[in-house]
C-alpha positions in Angstrom: -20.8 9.9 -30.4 -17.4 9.8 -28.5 -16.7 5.7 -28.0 -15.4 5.3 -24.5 -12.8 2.1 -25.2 -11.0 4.5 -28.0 -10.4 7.1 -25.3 -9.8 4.1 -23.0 -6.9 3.4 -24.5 -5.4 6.1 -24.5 -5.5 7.0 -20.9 -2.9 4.6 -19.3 -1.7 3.6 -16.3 1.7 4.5 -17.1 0.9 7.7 -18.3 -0.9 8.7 -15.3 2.6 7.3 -13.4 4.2 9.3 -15.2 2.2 12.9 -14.3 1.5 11.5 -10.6 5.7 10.7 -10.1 6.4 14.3 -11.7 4.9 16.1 -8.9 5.8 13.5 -6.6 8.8 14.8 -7.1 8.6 18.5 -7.4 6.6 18.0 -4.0 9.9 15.9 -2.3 7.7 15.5 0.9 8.2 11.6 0.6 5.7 10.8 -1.2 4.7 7.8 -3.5 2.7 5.7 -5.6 1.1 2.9 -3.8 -1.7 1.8 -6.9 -2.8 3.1 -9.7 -6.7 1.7 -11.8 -8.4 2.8 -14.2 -11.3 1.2 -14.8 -13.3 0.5 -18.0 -15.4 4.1 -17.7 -12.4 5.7 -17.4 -12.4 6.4 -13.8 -8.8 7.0 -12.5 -8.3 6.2 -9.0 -4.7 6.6 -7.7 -3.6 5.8 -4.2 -0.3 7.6 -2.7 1.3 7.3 0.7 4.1 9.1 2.6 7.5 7.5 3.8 6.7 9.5 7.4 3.8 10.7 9.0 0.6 10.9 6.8 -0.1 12.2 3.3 -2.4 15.6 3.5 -5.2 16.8 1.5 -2.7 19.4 -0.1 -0.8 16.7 -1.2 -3.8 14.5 -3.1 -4.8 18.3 -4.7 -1.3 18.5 -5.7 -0.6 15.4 -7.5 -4.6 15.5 -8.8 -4.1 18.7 -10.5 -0.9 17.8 -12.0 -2.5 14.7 -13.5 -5.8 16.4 -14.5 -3.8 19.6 -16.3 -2.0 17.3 -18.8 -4.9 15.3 -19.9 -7.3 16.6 -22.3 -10.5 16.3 -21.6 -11.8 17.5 -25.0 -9.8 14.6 -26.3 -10.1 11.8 -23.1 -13.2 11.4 -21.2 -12.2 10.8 -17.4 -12.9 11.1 -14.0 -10.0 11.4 -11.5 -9.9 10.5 -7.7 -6.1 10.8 -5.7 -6.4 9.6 -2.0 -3.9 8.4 0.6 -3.5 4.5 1.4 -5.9 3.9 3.8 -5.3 1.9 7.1 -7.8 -0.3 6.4 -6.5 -1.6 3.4 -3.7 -4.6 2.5 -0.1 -3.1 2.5 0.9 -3.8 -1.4 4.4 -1.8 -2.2 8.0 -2.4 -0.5 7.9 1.7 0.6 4.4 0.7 2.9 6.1 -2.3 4.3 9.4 -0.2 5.4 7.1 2.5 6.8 5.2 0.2 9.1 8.3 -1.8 10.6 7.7 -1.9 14.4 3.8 -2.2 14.0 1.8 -5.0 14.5 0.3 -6.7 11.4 -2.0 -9.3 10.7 -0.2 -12.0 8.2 -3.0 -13.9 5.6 -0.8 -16.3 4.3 -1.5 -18.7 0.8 -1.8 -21.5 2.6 -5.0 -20.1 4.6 -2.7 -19.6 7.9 -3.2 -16.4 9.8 -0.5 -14.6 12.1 -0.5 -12.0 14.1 3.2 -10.6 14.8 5.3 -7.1 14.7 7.4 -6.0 11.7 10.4 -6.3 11.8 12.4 -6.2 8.3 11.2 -6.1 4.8 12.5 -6.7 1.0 11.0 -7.3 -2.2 11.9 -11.3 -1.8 10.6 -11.3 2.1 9.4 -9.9 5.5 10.9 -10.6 9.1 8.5 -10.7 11.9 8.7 -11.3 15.1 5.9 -13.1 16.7 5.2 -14.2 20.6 3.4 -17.1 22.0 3.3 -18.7 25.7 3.8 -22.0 26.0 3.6 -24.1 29.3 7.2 -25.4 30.5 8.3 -29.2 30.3 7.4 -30.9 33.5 5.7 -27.5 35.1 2.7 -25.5 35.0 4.2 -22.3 34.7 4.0 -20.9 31.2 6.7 -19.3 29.4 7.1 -16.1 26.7 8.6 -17.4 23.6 9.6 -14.5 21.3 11.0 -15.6 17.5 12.1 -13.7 14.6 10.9 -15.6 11.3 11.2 -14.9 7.4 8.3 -15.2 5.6 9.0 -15.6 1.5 6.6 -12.6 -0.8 5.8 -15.7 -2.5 3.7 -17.5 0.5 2.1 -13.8 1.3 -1.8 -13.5 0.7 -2.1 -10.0 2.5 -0.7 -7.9 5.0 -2.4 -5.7 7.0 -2.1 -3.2 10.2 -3.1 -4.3 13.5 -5.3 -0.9 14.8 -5.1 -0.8 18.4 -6.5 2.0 20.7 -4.9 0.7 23.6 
């Protein structure tokens, strides 16, 4: 009987990096790696994105083959599952926040603090947003637009998401 941690092991995540980046590459359609588990059964699941537009079923076949050819299965139990970031879920690498600057996203910050505001900038070390709010004016009742850029440290991040609108 095959034990399942001993083929575990040998299955990593930066093997399956490795395989995923090679086509990435061969592909050059802007692709790239935006998570990468493997779980305890051996079940791969590797999420990929694209710098512009949306990543196509072609793609996912593409980088799934090239990841399922070079690992033996006579030697390494697995089950493998490529799929596109979807919209639903938390932005997580620097290429997903560049890709979404203009957009609206809902901020989760650490400190429980929620803000809704538009993209403007992003680095490893932090994001620029620019949010709005009315406020009424001193000594009237007329309210006013107040639009602000601000810089939110990675650090004080929870999660990031897209705002979907079907306006």
């Amino acid at each position: 009987m095959k034990n399942p941690l001993f083929f575990f092991a040998m299955i990593t995540k930066d093997l399956v990096r490795k395989l995923a980046q090679e086509r990435i590459d061969e592909l050059d359609r802007g692709l790239f790696i935006v998570d990468i588990s493997i779980s305890k059964k051996s079940v791969i699941e590797l999420e990929i994105d694209k710098v512009e537009g949306y990543v196509a079923i072609e793609d996912c076949v593409s980088v799934s083959r090239n990841v399922e050819h070079n690992l033996d299965r006579e030697e390494q139990d697995f089950e493998l599952h490529v799929s596109s970031a979807g919209l639903d879920k938390p932005l997580r690498v620097l290429p997903q926040y560049l890709k979404n600057i203009g957009r609206t996203v809902a901020l989760t910050l650490k400190d429980g603090s929620e803000k809704e505001a538009v993209l403007k900038d992003a680095t490893e070390e932090s994001l620029v947003v620019t949010t709005t709010r009315t406020e009424k004016k001193e000594g009237s009742k007329k309210k006013e637009t107040i639009i602000e850029d601000e810089t939110i440290p990675m650090t004080e991040i929870k999660e990031t998401k897209i705002v979907i609108s079907f306006k």
